[in-house]
C-alpha positions in Angstrom: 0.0 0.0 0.0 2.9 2.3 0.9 4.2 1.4 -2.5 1.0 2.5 -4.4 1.1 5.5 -2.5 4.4 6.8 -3.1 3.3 5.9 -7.1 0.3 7.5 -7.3 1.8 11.3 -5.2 4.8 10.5 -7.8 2.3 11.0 -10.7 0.6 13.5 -9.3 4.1 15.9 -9.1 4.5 15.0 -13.4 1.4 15.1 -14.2 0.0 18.6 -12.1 2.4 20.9 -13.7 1.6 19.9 -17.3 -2.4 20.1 -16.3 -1.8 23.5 -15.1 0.2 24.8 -18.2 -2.7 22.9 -20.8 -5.4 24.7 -18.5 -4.1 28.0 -19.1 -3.0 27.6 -22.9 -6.6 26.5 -23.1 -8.4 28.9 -21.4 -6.2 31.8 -23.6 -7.8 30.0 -27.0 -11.3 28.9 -26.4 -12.6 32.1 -27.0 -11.0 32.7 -29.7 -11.8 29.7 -31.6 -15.5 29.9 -30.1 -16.4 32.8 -32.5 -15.6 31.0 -35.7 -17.2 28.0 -35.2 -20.5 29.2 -36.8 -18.6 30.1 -39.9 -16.8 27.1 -40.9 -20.3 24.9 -41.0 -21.4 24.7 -44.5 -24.4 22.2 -44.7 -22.5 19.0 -46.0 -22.4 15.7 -44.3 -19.2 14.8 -44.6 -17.7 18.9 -43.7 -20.2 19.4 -40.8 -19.1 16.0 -39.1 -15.2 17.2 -39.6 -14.9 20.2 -38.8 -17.7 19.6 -35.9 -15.7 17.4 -34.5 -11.9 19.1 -35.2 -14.0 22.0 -33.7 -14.7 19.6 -30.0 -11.7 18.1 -30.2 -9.4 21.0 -29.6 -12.1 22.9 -27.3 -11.7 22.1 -23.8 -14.0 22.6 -21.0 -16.8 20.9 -18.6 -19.3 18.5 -20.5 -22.0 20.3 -19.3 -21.1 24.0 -20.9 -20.5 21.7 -24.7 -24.1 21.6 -24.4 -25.3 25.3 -24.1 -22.5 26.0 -26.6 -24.0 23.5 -28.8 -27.5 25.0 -28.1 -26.0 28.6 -28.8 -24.4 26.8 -32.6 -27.8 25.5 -33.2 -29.4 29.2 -32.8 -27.0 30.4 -34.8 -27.7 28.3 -38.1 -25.1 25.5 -37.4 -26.4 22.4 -38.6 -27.4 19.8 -36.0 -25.0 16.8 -37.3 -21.8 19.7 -36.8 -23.4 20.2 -33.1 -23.3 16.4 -32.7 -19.9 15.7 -34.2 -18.8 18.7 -32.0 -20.5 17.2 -28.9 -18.8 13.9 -29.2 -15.4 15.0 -29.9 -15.6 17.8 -27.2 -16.2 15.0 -24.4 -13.7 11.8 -26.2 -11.3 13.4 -27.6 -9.1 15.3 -25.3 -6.6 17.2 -27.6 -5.7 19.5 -25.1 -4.6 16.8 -22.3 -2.6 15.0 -24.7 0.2 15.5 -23.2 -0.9 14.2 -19.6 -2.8 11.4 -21.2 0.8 10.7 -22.8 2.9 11.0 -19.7 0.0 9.1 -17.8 -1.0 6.6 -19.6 2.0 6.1 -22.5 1.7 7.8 -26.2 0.5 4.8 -28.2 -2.0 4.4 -26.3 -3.2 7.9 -26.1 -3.0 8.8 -29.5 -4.6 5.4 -30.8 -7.6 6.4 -28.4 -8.2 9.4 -29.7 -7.7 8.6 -33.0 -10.3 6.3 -32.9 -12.2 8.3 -30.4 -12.2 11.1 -33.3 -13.5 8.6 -36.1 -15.9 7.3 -33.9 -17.4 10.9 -33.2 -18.0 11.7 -37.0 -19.5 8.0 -37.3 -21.6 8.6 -34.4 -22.9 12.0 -35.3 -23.5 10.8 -38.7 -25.8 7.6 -37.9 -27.8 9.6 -35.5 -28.4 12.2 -38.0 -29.6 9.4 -40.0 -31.2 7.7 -37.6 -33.3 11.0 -36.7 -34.3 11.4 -40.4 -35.7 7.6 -40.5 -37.7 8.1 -37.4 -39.5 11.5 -38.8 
C-alpha cells in the first residue's frame, strides 16, 4: 500500500504541472476559436461531421457548458450533425490533455484512443443524424 502511494503522489508531481500549463493555454484560445465555429459549418455531411468534430476536439471545458454551446451553434444556423460531431469530440477526444494522457498513460495508447475516439465521433454523429431522419 505504501508502495502504491508513493506511485500515485509520484504521478501527481508530473502530471499537475503539465495540467496546469494545458489549463491555461486552453483557457487563452477557447474564446477565440469559439467565434468562428459558426462560420466554418457549411451544410455538408461529410464537412459538418469534420470540422464539428476538429471544432470539440481542440475545445476544452466541462461536458456540461458543450451543451449550451452547442444549443447557442444550433441558434446560430449550425447544422445539428456539426453540433453532434462537435459534442462527441468535445467530451472523447481530449486534444488539449494530450500531453498528460501521454505521460499518464504512454503515447501509443493515447493517441490510438483518440484517434479512434475522433472517427468514432464523425460516425456517431452521422448515424444519429440518420437515424433522426428515418424516425421523422
Amino acid at each position: 500500500m505504501k508502495i502504491a502511494a508513493y506511485k500515485t503522489l509520484h504521478m501527481f508531481k508530473i502530471a499537475f504541472p503539465v495540467i496546469i500549463g494545458v489549463l491555461l493555454l486552453v483557457s487563452l484560445l477557447n474564446p477565440l476559436l469559439e467565434e468562428f465555429y459558426p462560420k466554418i459549418f457549411t451544410g455538408n455531411y461529410v464537412i459538418d461531421s469534420l470540422f464539428g468534430a476538429i471544432a470539440g476536439s481542440i475545445s476544452f471545458g466541462i461536458p456540461v457548458a458543450a451543451y449550451f454551446l452547442g444549443g447557442e451553434l444550433l441558434k446560430k444556423g449550425v447544422s445539428l450533425l456539426a453540433v453532434a460531431a462537435f459534442l462527441l469530440s468535445w467530451s472523447t477526444v481530449s486534444v488539449a490533455m494530450l500531453p498528460v494522457e501521454i505521460a499518464s498513460l504512454g503515447k501509443k495508447f493515447a493517441l490510438l484512443r483518440n484517434c479512434w475516439s475522433f472517427l468514432m465521433s464523425i460516425i456517431i454523429a452521422i448515424l444519429t443524424i440518420v437515424t433522426l431522419k428515418i424516425i421523422q
